[in-house]
C-alpha positions as CSV (number, residue, x, y, z in Angstrom):
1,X,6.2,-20.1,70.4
2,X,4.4,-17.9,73.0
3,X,6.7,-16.1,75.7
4,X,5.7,-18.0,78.8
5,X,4.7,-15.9,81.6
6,X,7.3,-17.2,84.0
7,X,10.4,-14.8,81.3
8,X,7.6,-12.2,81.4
9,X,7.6,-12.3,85.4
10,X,11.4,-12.3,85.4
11,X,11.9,-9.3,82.7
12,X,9.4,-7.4,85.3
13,X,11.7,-8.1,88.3
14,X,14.4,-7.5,86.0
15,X,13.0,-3.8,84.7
16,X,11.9,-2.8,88.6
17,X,15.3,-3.7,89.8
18,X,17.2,-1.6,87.3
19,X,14.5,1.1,87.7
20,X,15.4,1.5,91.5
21,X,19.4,1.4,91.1
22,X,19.8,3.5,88.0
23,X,23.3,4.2,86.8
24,X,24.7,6.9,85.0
25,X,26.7,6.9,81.4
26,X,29.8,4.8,81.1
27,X,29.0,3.9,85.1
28,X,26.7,1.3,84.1
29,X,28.8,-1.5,86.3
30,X,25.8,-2.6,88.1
31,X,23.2,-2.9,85.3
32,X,25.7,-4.4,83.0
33,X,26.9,-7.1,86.1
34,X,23.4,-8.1,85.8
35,X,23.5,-8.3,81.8
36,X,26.8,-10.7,81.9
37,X,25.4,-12.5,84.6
38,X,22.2,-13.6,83.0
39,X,23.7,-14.0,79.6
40,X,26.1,-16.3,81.0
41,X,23.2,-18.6,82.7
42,X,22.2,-18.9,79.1
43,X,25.3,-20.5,78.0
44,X,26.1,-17.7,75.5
45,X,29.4,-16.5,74.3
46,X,29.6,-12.7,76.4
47,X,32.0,-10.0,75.9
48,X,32.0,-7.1,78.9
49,X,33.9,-3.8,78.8
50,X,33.3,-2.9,75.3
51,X,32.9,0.8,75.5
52,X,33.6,1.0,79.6
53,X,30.2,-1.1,79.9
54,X,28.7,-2.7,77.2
55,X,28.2,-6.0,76.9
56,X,27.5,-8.1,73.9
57,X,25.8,-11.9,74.0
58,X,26.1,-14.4,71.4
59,X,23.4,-17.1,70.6
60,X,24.2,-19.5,67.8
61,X,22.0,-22.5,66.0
62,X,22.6,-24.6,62.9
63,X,24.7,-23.6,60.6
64,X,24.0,-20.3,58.1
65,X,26.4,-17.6,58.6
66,X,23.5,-15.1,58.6
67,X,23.6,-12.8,62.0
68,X,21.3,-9.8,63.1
69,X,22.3,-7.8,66.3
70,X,19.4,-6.3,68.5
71,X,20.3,-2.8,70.6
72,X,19.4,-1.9,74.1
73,X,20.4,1.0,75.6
74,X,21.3,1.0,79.8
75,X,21.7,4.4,81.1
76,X,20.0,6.4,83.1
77,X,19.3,10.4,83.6
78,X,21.1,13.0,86.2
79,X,17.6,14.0,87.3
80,X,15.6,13.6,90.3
81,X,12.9,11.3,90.7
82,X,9.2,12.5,92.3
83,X,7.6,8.9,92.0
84,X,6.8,7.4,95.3
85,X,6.1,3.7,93.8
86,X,8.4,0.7,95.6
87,X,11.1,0.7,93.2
88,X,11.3,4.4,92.5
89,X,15.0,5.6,92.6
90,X,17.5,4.5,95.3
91,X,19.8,6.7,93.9
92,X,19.7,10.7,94.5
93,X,20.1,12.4,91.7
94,X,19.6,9.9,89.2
95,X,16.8,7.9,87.5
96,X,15.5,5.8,84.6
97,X,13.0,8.6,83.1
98,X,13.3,7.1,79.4
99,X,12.8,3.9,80.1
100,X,16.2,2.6,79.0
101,X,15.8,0.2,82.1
102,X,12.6,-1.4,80.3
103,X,14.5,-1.5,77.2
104,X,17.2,-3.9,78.9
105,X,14.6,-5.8,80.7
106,X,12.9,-6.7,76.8
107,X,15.9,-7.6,75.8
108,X,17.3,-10.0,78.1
109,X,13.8,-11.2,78.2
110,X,14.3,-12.3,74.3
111,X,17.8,-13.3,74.8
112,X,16.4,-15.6,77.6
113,X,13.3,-17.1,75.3
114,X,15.5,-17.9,72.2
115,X,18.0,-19.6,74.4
116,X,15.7,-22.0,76.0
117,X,13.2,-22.4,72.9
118,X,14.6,-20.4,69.8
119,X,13.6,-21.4,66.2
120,X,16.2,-19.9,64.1
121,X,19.6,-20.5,61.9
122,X,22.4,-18.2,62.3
123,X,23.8,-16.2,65.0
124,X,22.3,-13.2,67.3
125,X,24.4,-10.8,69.1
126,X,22.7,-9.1,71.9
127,X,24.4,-5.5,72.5
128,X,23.2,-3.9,75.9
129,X,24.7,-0.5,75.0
130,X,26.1,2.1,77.8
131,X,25.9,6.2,77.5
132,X,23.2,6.8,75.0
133,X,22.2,10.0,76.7
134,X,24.4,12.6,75.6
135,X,28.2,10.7,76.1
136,X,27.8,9.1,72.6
137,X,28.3,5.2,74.1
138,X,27.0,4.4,71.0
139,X,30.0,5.7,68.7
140,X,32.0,4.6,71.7
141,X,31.1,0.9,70.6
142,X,31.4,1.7,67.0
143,X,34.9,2.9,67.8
144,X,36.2,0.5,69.7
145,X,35.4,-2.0,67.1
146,X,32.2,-3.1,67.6
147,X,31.7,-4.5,64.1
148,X,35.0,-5.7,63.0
149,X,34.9,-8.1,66.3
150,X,31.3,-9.1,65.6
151,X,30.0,-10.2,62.2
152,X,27.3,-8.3,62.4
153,X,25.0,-8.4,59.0
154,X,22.0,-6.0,60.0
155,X,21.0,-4.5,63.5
156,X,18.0,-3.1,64.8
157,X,17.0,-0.7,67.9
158,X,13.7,0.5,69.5
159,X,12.4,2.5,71.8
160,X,9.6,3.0,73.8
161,X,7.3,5.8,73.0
162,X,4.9,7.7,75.4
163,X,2.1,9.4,73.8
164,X,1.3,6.3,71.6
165,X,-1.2,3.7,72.2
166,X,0.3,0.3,73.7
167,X,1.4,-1.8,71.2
168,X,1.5,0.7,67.8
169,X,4.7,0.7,66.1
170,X,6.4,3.6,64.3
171,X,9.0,2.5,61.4
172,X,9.8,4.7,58.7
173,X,11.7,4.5,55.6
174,X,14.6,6.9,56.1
175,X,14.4,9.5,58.8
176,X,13.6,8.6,62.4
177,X,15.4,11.3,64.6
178,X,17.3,14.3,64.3
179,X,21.2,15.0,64.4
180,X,22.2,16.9,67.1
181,X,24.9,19.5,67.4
182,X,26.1,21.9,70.2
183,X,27.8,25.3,69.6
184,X,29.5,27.7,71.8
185,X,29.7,31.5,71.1
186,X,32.0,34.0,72.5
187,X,31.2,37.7,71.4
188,X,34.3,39.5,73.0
189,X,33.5,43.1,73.3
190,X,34.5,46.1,75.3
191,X,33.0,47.1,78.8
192,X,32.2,50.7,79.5
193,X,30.4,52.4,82.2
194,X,26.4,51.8,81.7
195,X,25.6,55.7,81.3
196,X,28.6,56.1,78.6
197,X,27.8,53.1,75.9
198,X,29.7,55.2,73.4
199,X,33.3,54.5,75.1
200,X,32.8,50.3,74.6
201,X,31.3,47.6,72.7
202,X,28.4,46.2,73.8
203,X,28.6,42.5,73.1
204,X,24.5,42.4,74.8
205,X,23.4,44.1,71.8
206,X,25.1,42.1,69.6
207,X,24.3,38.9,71.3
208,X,20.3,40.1,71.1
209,X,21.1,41.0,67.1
210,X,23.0,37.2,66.4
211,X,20.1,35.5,68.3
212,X,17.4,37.4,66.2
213,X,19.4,36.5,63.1
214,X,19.5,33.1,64.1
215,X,15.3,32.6,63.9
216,X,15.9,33.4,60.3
217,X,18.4,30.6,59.5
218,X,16.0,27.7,59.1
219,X,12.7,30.2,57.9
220,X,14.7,31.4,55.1
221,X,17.9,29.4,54.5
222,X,16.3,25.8,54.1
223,X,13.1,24.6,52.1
224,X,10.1,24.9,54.1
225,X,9.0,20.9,53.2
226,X,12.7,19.8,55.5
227,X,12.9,20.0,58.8
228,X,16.0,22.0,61.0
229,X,16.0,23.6,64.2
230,X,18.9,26.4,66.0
231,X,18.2,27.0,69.5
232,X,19.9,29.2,71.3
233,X,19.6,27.7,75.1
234,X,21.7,29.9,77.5
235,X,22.7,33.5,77.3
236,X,25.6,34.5,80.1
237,X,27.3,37.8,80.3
238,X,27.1,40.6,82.5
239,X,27.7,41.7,86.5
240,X,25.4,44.2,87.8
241,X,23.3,46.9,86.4
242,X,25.2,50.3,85.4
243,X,28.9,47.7,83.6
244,X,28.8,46.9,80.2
245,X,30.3,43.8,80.1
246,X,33.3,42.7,78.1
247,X,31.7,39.5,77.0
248,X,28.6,37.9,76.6
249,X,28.0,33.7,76.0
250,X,25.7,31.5,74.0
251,X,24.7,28.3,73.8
252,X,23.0,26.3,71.8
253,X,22.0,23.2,69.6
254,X,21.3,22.8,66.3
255,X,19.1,19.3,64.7
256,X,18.4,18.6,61.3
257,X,17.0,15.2,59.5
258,X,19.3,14.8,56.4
259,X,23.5,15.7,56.6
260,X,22.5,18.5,53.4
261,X,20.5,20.3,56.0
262,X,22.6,20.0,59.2
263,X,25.3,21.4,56.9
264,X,23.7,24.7,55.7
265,X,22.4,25.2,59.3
266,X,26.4,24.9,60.6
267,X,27.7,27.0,58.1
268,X,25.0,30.0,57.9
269,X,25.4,30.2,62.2
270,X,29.6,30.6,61.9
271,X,28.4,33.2,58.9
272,X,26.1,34.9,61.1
273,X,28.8,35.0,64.1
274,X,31.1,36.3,61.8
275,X,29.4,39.3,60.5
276,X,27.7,40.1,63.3
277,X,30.7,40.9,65.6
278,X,32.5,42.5,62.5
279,X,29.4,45.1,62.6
280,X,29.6,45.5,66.3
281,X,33.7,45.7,66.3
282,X,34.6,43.1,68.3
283,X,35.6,39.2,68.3
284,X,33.5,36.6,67.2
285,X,34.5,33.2,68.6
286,X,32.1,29.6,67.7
287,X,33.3,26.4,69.1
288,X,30.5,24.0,66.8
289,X,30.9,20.8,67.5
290,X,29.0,17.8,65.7
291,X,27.8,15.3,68.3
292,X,25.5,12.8,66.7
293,X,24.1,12.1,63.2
294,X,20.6,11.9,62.3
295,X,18.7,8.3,63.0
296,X,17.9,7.0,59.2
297,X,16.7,4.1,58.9
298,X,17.9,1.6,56.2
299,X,14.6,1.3,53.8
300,X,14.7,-2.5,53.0
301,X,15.4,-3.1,56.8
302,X,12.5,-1.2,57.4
303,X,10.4,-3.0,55.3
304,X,11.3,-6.5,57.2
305,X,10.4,-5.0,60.5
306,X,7.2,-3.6,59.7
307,X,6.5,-7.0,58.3
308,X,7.6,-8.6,61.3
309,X,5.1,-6.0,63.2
310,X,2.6,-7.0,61.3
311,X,3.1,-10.5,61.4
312,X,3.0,-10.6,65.0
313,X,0.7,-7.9,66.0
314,X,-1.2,-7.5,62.9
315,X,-1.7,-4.9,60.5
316,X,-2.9,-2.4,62.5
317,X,-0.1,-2.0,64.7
318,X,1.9,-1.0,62.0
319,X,3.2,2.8,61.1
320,X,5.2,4.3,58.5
321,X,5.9,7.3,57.1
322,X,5.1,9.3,60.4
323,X,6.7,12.5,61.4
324,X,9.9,12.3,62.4
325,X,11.5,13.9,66.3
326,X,13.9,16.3,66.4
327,X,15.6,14.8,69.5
328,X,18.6,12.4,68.7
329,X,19.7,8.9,69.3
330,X,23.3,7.4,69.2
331,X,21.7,3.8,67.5
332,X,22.5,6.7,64.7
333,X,26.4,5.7,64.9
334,X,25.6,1.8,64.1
335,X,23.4,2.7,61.2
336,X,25.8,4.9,59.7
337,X,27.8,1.5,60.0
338,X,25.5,-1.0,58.7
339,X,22.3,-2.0,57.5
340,X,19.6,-1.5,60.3
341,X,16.6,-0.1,61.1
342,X,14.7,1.6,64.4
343,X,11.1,1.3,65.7
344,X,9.4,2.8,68.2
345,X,6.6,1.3,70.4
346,X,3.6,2.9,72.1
347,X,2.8,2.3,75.6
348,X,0.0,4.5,76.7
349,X,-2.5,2.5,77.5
350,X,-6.6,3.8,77.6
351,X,-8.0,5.8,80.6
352,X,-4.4,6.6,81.8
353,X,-2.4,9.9,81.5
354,X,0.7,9.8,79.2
355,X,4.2,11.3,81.0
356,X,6.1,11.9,78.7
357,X,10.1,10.7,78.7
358,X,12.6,13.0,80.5
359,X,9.7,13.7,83.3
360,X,10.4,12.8,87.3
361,X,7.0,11.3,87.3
362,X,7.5,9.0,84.2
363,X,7.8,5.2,84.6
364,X,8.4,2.5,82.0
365,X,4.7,0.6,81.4
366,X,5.5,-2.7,82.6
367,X,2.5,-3.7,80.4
368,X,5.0,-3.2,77.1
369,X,7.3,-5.7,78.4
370,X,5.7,-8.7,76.6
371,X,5.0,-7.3,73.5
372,X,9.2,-5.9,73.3
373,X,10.1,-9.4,73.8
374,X,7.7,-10.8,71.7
375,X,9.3,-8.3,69.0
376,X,12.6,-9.3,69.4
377,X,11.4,-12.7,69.6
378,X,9.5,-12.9,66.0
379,X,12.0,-10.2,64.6
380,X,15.5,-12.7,65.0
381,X,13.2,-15.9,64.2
382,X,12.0,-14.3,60.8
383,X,15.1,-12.7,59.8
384,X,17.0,-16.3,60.7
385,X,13.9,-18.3,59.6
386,X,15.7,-21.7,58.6
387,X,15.9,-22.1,54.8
């Protein structure tokens, strides 16, 4: 059944609303109010407070114990907003700049459209996820038992994707996104007077000689035909010009596509912190800590959504096998978990400049918003098709 344009209207008001009062990770108490509220107008089953914020909705028919759970992420972004639109930011400080607010708008739109007209036979959980940026709300959920309280067969995410045309989905077999990983190195050396290096140990020049060593890591440690990256983001060390300093710091992240590579890249950066301040005489400290694991999809889960895609859309709206980002995505913690799969969706739209996500300027197209409930719509009724 077509999505009338009355839940289309709504999910608008909906995605405007939660564009102009943004909320933060784990702070999510307004956006997820709004969640619970409309879920409950539905006459689902809803669970709050999972993982601070989450929220989970439950929509049963007939009688199959088959189930699917569909992902939306809530949070928004500690930046500032440079939009001037009527429901830019109300917040300072804080804004929806990857469109996580149209991605909760989609999604209640679905949940309202199978309530009221649904065709299918089993159960949907609708999980409206907080913290995806950075704070790992994702594993959050998983940890506080997110699948042992729901039954929970296969679940599916998506995200919107500037930079594609409106409409075109991306679902690949395997690898969507990166892992990501941030590390923390301390080279401890000893200060001396800028005109008597001799008397010290310059951690600088051993900070310039790790970071220079690092470029070779992925060139030469890993096969050209997979994919890793070790950036080395902030340097910090020194006072003023004529002190050697004691210490310098670096920071950094690392991102790989398969756990083989992400593991090589770990070890071969403590290896290279290691030698490196045993050349220079002086301590070598990493704090590496693995934050989230690469977004790979589940390839028969894959298949079904691409089928849906192309069921609904056609064809031609349909992509696989294309290149995978290196930025990450906590949806990676429920795949680990279970059988799923993750799309993205293109919203540029002819004649009209893309801004890409993370920008001040960017804004969710509101023009997506039908075709993302019309997704989740045909994606549930197929994979619950009554038998």
């Amino acid at each position: 059944m077509e999505i009338s344009q009355s839940i289309i209207d709504e999910a608008i008001a909906w995605r405007q609303h939660l564009h102009a009062y943004p909320e933060l990770g784990f702070n999510e108490y307004r956006t997820s109010q709004l969640v619970a509220d409309v879920l409950s107008q539905l006459g689902m089953e809803v669970y709050t407070g999972i993982a601070e914020t989450g929220v989970v909705g439950i929509l049963k028919r007939g009688s199959s114990t088959r189930s699917i759970g569909l992902r939306a992420d809530m949070d928004a972004l500690p930046m500032k907003e440079l939009n001037t639109f009527s429901h830019c930011s109300k917040e300072h400080g804080c804004m929806h700049a990857c469109g996580h607010d149209g991605h909760t708008a989609m999604l209640l739109g679905a949940a309202k459209h199978l309530a009221l007209h649904g065709d299918f036979d089993g159960c949907i959980y609708f999980i409206f996820q907080p913290a995806e940026e950075n704070m790992g709300g994702g594993k959050k959920m998983v940890e506080e038992g997110l699948f042992e309280r729901f039954a929970i067969d296969e679940i599916y995410g998506l995200h919107n994707m500037p930079g594609k045309p409106l409409g075109d989905f991306c679902v690949n077999d395997g690898a969507m996104m990166a892992s990501l990983d941030i590390f923390d190195i301390t080279l401890q050396g000893k200060g001396a007077h800028a005109a008597m290096p001799e008397k010290g140990h310059d951690p600088i020049v051993a900070a310039a000689e790790l970071i220079t060593s690092i470029q070779s890591i992925v060139s030469r440690e890993i096969s050209p035909l997979e994919a890793g990256v070790v950036s080395v983001t902030q340097i910090v060390g020194g006072d003023t010009y004529n002190i050697i300093p004691d210490a310098v710091l670096l920071k950094g992240t690392v991102r790989a596509l398969s756990e083989n590579v992400r593991g090589t890249l770990k070890h071969q950066l403590i290896e290279r912190v290691r030698l490196i301040s045993a050349l220079h005489q002086m301590e070598g400290t990493i704090d590496y800590q693995e934050r989230y694991p690469a977004t790979v999809n589940d390839a028969i889960c894959a298949r079904k959504m691409r089928e849906v895609i192309a069921s609904t859309f056609g064809q031609d709206k349909v992509f696989e096998n294309v290149l995978p980002i290196m930025a990450s995505e906590d949806f990676s913690f429920m795949l680990n978990e279970k059988q799923g799969a993750y799309a993205w969706m293109g919203t540029d739209e002819e004649g009209l400049p893309t801004i890409n996500l993370h920008n001040p300027h960017y804004d969710f197209n509101d023009h997506a918003i039908p075709i993302g409930i019309q997704f989740w719509v045909s994606l549930a009724e197929m994979q619950l098709a009554k038998q």
